[in-house]
C-alpha positions, 0 to 999 in steps of 0.5 A, a space after each residue: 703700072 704694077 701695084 708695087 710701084 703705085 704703092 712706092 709712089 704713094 708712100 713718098 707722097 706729102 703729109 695727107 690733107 687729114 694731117 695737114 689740116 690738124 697742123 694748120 688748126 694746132 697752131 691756131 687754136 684761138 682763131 677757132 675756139 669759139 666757133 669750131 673747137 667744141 664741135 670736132 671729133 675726138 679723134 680729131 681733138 686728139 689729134 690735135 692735142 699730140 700735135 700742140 704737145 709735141 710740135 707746138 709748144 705745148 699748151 699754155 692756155 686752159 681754155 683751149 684744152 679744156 675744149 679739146 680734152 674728152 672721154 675718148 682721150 687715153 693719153 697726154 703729155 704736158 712736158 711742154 706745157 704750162 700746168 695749173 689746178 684747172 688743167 688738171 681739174 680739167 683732164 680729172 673729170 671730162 677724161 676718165 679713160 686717160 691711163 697716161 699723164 705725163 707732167 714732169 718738165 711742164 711748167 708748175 702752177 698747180 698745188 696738191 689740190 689739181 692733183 688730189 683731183 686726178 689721183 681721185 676721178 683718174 680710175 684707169 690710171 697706168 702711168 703717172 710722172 711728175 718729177 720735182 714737185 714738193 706736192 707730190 707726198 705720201 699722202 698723195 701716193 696712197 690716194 693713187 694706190 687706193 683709187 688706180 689699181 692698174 697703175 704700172 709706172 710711178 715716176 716722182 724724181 725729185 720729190 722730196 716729200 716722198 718718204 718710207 712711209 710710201 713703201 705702205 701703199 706701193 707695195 700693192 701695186 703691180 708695177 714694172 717701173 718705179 723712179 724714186 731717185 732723189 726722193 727721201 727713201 731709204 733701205 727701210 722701203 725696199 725692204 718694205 716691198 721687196 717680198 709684197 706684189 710690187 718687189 715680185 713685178 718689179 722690172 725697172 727700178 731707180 733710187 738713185 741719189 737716195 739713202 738706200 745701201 747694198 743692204 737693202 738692194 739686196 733683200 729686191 727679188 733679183 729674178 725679177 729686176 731688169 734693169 736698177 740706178 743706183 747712182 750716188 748710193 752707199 755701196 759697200 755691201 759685197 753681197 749686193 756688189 758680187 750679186 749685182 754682176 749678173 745685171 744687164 742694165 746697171 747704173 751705180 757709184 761705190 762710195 769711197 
């Protein structure tokens, strides 16, 4: 038999035991926390943990989590899961690798004191998103600037305590994504950072729904951006319409 058809064979063959075993024991965390949970692997704990959050669920036990979570733990979603100040406490001081948290969509039962905790212990930080929360301020965003330099990705749709005075502490940043739609911003924070590091690194950029006019879009370095939502914005200024053409990736309202 030639190779090729042995390798065929093999890639039509069921989920490995390995796989097998991380979904049996995902959707029976209890029967083995007290017993085996501690004493497994990382990779094998993080293998389960993206078996919890994207089949199972999500987690709505801290306990559990906090059994799983270690320093080898680059990553987490918790979209699906119930979030408290412990499960962020948690992930800030036994994961000090994680560059990725996604919260937006969990179930919030968490108040700014989990999340001081992360924006403080978190250091290699990239990506953060955490939509419609009232806890996530400016005073919260410059906590983040001070201590994550490498961030790349803020995403904070929908929150609506994020205000101008962010623009201070962003602009420092290097980051290619930033979701502010639906936040308190207005033409005075984009002209804050449009000529500081983060406005020169800009590749995606959402201000949709916010106080923001074809006055301040057009200050942006439009080499630069990729890709801007501006939805539900005033939109009148002509410069910015007849600029914004060479866009490829667009997403705006003209007000009447």
């Amino acid at each position: 038999m030639s190779n090729s058809i042995i390798i065929s064979r093999l890639k039509k063959q069921p989920s490995s035991l390995y796989n097998t075993c991380v979904r049996y024991v995902a959707r029976n965390l209890k029967r083995y926390k007290h017993e085996y949970l501690g004493m497994l692997p990382p990779m094998i704990k993080n293998a389960i943990i993206v078996n919890v959050t994207r089949v199972q669920r999500g987690f709505h036990n801290d306990e559990l989590l906090e059994m799983l979570t270690n320093r080898a733990l680059t990553r987490i979603n918790l979209s699906s899961s119930t979030i408290t100040n412990r499960t962020l406490i948690s992930l800030a001081e036994k994961c000090p690798k994680l560059n990725s948290l996604t919260l937006s969509k969990g179930e919030y039962r968490f108040t700014l004191v989990g999340l001081e905790a992360v924006a403080r212990n978190l250091l290699q930080l990239q990506q953060i998103s955490v939509k419609n929360c009232p806890f996530v301020n400016d005073a919260l965003i410059e906590l983040l600037a001070q201590n994550c330099p490498r961030l790349d990705l803020m995403d904070f749709e929908a929150c609506p305590n994020v205000t101008d005075r962010s623009a201070e502490s962003i602009k420092r940043l290097k980051l290619t994504k930033l979701n502010l739609s639906r936040t308190n911003i207005s033409d005075v924070f984009l002209k804050a950072i449009a000529e500081e590091q983060c406005g020169r690194t800009l590749e995606d950029l959402n201000v949709g729904h916010c106080k923001v006019t074809g006055s301040g879009l057009v200050r942006l370095p439009w080499d630069t951006i990729k890709y801007i939502g501006f939805e539900g914005c005033d939109i009148e200024d002509l410069e910015f319409i007849e600029m914004s053409k060479n866009l490829k990736y667009i997403q705006w309202t003209i007000s009447n």
